[in-house]
C-alpha positions as CSV (number, residue, x, y, z in Angstrom):
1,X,0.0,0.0,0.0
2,X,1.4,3.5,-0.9
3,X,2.9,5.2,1.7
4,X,0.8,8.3,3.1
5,X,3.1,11.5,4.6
6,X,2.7,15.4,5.9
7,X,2.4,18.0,2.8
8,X,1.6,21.6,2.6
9,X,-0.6,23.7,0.5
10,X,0.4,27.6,0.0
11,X,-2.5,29.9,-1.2
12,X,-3.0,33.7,-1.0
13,X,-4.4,34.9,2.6
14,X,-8.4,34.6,3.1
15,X,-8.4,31.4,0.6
16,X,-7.4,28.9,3.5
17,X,-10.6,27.8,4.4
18,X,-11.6,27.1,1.0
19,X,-8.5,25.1,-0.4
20,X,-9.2,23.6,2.8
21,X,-12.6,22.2,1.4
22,X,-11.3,21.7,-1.8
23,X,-8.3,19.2,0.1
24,X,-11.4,17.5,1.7
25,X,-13.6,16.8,-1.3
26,X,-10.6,15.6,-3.2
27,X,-9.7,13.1,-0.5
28,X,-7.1,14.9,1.6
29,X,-6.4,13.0,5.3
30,X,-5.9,15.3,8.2
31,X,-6.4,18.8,6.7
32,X,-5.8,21.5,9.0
33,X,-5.4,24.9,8.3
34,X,-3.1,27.8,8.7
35,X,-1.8,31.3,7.7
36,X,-1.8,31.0,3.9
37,X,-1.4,27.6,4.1
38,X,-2.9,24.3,5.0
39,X,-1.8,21.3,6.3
40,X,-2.9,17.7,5.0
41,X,-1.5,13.8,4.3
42,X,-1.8,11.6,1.6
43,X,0.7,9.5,-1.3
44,X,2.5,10.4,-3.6
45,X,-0.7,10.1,-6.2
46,X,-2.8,12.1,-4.3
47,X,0.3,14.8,-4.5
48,X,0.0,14.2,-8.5
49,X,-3.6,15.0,-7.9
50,X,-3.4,17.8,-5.7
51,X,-1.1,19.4,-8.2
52,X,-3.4,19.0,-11.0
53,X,-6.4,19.8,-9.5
54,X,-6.6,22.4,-7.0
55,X,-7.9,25.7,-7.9
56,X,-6.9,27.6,-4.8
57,X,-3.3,26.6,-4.5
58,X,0.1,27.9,-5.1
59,X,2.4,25.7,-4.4
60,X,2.5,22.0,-2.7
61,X,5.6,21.4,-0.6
62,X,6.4,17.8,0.3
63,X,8.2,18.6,3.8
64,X,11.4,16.5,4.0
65,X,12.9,17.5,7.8
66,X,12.8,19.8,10.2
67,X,14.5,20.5,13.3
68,X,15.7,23.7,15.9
69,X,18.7,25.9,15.0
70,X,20.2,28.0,17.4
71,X,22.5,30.4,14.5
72,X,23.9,30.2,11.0
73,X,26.4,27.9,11.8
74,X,24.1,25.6,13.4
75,X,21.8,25.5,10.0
76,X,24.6,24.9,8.2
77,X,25.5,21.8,9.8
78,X,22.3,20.4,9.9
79,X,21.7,20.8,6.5
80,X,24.7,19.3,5.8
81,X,24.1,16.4,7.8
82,X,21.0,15.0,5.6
83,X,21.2,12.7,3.1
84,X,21.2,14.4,-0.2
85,X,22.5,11.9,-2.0
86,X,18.8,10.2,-1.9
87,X,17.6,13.4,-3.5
88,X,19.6,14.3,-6.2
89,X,23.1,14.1,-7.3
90,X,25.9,16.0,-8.8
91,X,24.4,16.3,-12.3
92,X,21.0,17.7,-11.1
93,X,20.5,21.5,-11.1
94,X,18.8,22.7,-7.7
95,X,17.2,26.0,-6.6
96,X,16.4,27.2,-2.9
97,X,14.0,29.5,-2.1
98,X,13.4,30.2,1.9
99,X,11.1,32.2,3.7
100,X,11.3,33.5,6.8
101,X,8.2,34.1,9.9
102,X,9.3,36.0,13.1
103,X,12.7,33.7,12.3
104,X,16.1,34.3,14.5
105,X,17.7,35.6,10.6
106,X,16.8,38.4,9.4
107,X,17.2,37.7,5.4
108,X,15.6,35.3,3.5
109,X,18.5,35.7,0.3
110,X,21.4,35.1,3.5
111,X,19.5,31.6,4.8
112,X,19.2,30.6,0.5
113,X,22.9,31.3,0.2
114,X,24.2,29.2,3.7
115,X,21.5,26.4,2.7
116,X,22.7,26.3,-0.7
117,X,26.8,26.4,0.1
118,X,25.8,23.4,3.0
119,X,24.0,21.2,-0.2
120,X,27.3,21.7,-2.7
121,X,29.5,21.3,0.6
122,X,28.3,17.9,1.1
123,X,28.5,16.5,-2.3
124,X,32.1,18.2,-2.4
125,X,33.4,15.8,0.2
126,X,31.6,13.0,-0.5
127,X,31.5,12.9,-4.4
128,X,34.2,15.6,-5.4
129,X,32.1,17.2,-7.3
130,X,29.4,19.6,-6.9
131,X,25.8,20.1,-8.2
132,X,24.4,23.6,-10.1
133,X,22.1,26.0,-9.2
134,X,19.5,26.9,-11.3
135,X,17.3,29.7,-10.5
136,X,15.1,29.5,-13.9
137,X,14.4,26.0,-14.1
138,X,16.1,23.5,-11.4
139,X,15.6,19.9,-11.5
140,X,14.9,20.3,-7.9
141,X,13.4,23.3,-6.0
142,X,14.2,23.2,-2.2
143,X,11.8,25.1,0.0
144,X,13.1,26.3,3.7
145,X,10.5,27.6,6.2
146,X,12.1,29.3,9.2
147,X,9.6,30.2,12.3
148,X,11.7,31.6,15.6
149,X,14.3,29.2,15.6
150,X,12.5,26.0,13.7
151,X,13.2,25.0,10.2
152,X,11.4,22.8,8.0
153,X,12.9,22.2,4.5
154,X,11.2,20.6,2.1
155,X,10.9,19.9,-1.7
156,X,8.8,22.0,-4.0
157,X,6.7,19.2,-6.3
158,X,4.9,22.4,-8.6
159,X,7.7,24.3,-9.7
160,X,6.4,27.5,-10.9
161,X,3.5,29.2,-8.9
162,X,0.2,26.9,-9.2
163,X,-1.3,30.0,-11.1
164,X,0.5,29.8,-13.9
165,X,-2.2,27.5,-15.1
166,X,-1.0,27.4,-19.0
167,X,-4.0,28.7,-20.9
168,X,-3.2,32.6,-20.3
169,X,-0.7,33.8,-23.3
170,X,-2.0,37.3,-23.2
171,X,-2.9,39.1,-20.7
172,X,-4.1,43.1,-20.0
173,X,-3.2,45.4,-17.4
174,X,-3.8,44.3,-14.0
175,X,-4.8,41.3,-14.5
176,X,-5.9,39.1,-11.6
177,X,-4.2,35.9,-10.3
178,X,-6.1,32.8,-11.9
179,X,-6.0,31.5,-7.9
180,X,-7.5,34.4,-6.6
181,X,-10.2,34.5,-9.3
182,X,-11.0,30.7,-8.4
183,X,-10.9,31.7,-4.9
184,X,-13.5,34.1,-5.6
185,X,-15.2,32.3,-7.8
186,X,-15.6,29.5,-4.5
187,X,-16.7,31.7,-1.8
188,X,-19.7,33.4,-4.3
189,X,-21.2,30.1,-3.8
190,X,-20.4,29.4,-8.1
191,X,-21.9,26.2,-8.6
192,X,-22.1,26.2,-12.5
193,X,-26.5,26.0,-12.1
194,X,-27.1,29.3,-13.8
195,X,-25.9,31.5,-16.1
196,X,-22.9,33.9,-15.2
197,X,-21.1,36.8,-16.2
198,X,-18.3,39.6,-16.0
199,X,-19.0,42.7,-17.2
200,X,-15.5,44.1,-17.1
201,X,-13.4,40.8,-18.1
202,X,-9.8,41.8,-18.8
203,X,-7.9,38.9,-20.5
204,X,-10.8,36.7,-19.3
205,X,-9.3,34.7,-16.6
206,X,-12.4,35.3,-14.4
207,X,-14.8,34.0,-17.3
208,X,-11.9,30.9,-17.7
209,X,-12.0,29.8,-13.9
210,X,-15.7,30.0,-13.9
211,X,-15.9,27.4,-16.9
212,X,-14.0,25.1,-15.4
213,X,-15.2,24.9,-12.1
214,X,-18.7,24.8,-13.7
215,X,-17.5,21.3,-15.9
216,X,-15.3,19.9,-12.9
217,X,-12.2,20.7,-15.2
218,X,-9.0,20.3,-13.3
219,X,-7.1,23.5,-12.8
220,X,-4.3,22.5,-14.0
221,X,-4.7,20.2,-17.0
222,X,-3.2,23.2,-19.4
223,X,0.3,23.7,-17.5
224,X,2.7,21.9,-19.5
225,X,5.1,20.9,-16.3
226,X,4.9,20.1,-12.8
227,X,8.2,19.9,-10.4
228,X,7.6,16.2,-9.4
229,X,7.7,15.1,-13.1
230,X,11.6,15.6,-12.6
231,X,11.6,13.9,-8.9
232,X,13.8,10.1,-9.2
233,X,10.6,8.4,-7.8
234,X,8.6,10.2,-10.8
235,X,5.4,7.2,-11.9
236,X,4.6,8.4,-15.5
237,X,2.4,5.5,-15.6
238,X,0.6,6.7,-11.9
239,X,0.3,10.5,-13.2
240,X,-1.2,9.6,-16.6
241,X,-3.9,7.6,-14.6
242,X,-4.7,10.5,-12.1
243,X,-5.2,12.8,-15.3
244,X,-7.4,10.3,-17.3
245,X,-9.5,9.6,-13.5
246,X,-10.1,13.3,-13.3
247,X,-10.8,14.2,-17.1
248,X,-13.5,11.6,-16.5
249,X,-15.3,13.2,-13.4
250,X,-16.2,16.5,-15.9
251,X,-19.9,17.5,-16.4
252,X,-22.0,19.0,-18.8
253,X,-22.6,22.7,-18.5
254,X,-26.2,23.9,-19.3
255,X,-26.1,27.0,-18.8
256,X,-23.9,30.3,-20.4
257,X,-20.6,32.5,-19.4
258,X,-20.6,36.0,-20.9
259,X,-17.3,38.4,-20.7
260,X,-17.8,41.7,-21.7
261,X,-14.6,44.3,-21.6
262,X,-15.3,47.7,-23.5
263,X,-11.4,47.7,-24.6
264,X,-10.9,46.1,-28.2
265,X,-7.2,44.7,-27.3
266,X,-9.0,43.2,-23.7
267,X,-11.4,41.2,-25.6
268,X,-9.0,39.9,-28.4
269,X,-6.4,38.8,-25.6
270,X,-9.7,36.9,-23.6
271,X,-10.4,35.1,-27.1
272,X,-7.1,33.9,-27.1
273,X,-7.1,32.8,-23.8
274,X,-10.5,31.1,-24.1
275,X,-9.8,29.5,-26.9
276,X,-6.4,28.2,-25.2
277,X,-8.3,26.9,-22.3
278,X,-10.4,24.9,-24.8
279,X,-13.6,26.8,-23.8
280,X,-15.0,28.2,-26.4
281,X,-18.3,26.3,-26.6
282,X,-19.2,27.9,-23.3
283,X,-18.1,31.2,-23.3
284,X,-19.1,34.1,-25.3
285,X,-16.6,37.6,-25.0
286,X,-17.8,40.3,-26.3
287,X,-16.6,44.6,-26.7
288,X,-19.5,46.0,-24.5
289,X,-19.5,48.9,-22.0
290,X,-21.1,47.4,-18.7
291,X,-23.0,51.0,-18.4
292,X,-24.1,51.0,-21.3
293,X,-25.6,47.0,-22.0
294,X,-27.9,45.3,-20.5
295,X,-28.4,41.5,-19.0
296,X,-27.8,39.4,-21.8
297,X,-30.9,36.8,-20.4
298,X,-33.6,36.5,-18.6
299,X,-33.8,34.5,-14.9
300,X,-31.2,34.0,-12.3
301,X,-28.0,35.6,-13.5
302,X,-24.2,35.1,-11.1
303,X,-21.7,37.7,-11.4
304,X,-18.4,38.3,-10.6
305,X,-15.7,41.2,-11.6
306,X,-12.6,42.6,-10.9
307,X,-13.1,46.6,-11.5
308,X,-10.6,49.1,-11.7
309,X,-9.1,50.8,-8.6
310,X,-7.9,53.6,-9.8
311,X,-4.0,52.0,-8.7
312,X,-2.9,51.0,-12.8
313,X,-5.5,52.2,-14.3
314,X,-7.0,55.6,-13.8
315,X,-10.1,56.7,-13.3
316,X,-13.2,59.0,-11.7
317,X,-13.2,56.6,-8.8
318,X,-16.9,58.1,-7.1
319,X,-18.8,58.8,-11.0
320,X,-17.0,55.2,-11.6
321,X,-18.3,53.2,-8.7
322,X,-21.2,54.9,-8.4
323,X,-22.6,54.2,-12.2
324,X,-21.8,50.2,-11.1
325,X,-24.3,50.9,-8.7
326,X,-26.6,52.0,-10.6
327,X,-26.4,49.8,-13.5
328,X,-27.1,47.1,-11.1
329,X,-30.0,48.9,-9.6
330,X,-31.7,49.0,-13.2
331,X,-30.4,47.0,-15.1
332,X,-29.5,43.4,-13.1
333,X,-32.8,42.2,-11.3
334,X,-32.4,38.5,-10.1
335,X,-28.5,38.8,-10.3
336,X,-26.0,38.1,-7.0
337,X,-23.2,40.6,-8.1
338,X,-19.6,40.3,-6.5
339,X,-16.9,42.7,-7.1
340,X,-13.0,43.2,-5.7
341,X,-11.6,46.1,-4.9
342,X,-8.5,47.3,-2.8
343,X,-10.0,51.2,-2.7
344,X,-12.2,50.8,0.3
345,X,-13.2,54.7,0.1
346,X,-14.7,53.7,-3.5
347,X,-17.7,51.2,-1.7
348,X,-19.1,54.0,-0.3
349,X,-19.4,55.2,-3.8
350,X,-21.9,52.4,-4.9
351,X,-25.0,53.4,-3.4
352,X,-26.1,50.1,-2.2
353,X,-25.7,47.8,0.9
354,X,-23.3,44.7,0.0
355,X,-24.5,41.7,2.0
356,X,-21.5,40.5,2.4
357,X,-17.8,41.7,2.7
358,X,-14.5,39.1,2.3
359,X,-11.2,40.6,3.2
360,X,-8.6,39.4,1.0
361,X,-5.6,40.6,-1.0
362,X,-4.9,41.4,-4.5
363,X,-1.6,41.0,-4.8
364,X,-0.1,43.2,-2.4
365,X,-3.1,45.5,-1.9
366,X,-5.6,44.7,0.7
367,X,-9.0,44.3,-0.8
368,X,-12.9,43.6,-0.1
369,X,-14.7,40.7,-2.1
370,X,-18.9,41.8,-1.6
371,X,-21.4,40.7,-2.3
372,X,-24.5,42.7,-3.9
373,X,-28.3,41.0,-4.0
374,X,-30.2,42.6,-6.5
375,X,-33.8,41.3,-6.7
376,X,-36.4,40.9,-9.1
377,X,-39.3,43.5,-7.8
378,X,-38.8,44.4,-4.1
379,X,-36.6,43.0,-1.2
380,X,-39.7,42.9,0.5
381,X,-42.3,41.3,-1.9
382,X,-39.0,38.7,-2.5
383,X,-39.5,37.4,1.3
384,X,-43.1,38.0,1.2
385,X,-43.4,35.3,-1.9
386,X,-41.2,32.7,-0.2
């Protein structure tokens, strides 16, 4: 039976509770959440699965040891002291990257550097030779986590960042990490059991994310690479099953995705990256101004946007946010509306009471995700009726 052991799930911060879920309903043992990360077991194929299919998920580290240090001399040593030799050896090509949390060193680049010189040490003594770094693409990707004075080091089985999910070629200004638009996409409740839309779509990553969680697409079934595929324990045979088990556990979608950007080079670039994705069938972009359209059907409609800020692109942030409110007012009966934005001032601008309010960042900018219920006739004849 294949071995079950500890791994690690990085996302982006106010996502932990749903990769959380999403570890749970694919099967995850012992999930258990923290800061921008979550905690869970399983083997290595569930690590090939994990990889591929997670929406909300950066990277998965695969934690190899961990123990106390008391300085740099100290790390040094005990890196030293484990067994690379099972990793790798001195023909593959390594990168380190560390990251530091109320650690006893005070730079992340200085515990890379005495980590890295404690690997090529090692296999200088032992082997007389020593292995290359390789920042761009390693063979292996070592990942150290230092909190106070306790390091865990482990091996990075992604590679690149999980968002880089292989369908986006072109993309517009500001446009939105594919995990935080799946994020988003999960805590609006998108189920794929209406029809859905974003009226200010960008490259059409939000439009992208939506289709696949509405078919059960994995997330990752476009990258061309993962880390692991590299690993000397690498099971072609084992990966090429996971991806056939999940292609087969897609659905039908019934329903319809619209993206509308007003900007001609936006709505070529979400073309491309639809039809990359495979998607075409289900989504329709087209060059409309949200102000100015209207809902493109009848019945229930679910939407979700990412609207300027005013931070890359400028504009009239109170005439801006306040015609969103008021398109939605007239135009968008029936329609739950979510929108993100990291200019807290401009809410006050929309003129309507979100129900809800997520706090969660955009990159480096703090942001609110709320939610706006817009109802067919009045709030009150809706509760009256039910």
């Amino acid at each position: 039976m294949a071995q079950n052991f500890k791994m690690l799930a990085k996302t982006l911060y106010g996502l932990e509770d749903v990769l959380a879920t999403e570890l749970r309903n694919l099967g995850a043992m012992k999930v258990e959440t923290g800061v921008r990360g979550v905690f869970f077991e399983g083997d290595k194929g569930f690590m090939y699965k994990a990889n591929l299919s997670l929406r909300t998920a950066l990277k998965i580290l695969k934690p190899i040891e961990t123990f106390s240090v008391r300085d740099e001399n100290d790390l040094y040593d005990k890196v030293f002291a484990m067994h690379w030799d099972k990793l790798m050896n001195v023909n593959t090509t390594f990168a380190i990257h560390a990251t530091l949390s109320d650690a006893i060193f005070n730079h992340s680049q200085f515990v890379a550097l005495k980590t890295k010189d404690a690997i090529v040490d090692k296999f200088r003594n032992t082997e007389g030779k020593r292995p290359n770094v390789d920042v761009k693409h390693p063979d292996i990707s070592i990942n150290i986590h230092i909190h106070k004075n306790r390091v865990t080091i482990s091996l990075d089985s992604s590679g690149s960042s999980l968002h880089h999910r292989g369908y986006r070629t072109a993309t517009n200004i500001a446009p939105i990490n594919e995990v935080l638009a799946a994020g988003m996409l999960l805590l609006s409740g998108w189920d794929g059991q209406c029809d859905f839309m974003d009226p200010m779509c960008g490259s059409g990553t939000i439009p992208v994310e939506a289709a696949m969680i509405a078919c059960n697409i994995p997330a990752n079934i476009n990258r061309k690479e993962f880390a692991f595929e590299k690993w000397a324990d690498y099971d072609a045979d084992l990966f090429e099953k996971i991806v056939e088990s999940s292609l087969n556990k897609t659905r039908e979608f019934y329903y319809k995705i619209y993206g509308y950007d007003k900007a001609p080079s936006a709505v070529m670039k979400a073309n491309d990256n639809v039809k990359n994705a495979n998607l075409s069938e289900y989504i329709t972009i087209k060059q409309y101004n949200f102000f100015e359209t209207y809902k493109p059907v009848d019945g229930k409609l679910h939407m979700v946007f990412n609207p300027p800020y005013g931070e890359r692109l400028q504009i009239d942030i109170e005439a801006f946010y306040k015609a969103i409110g008021n398109t939605l007012k007239q135009q968008y009966a029936d329609t739950n509306a979510w929108l993100i934005t990291s200019n807290l001032e401009s809410l006050k601008h929309v003129g309507l009471r979100p129900s809800r309010k997520i706090a969660l960042f955009n990159g480096k900018l703090e942001s609110r995700f709320v939610k706006y219920e817009m109802y067919a006739g009045s709030k009150k004849a809706k509760y009256q009726n039910n």
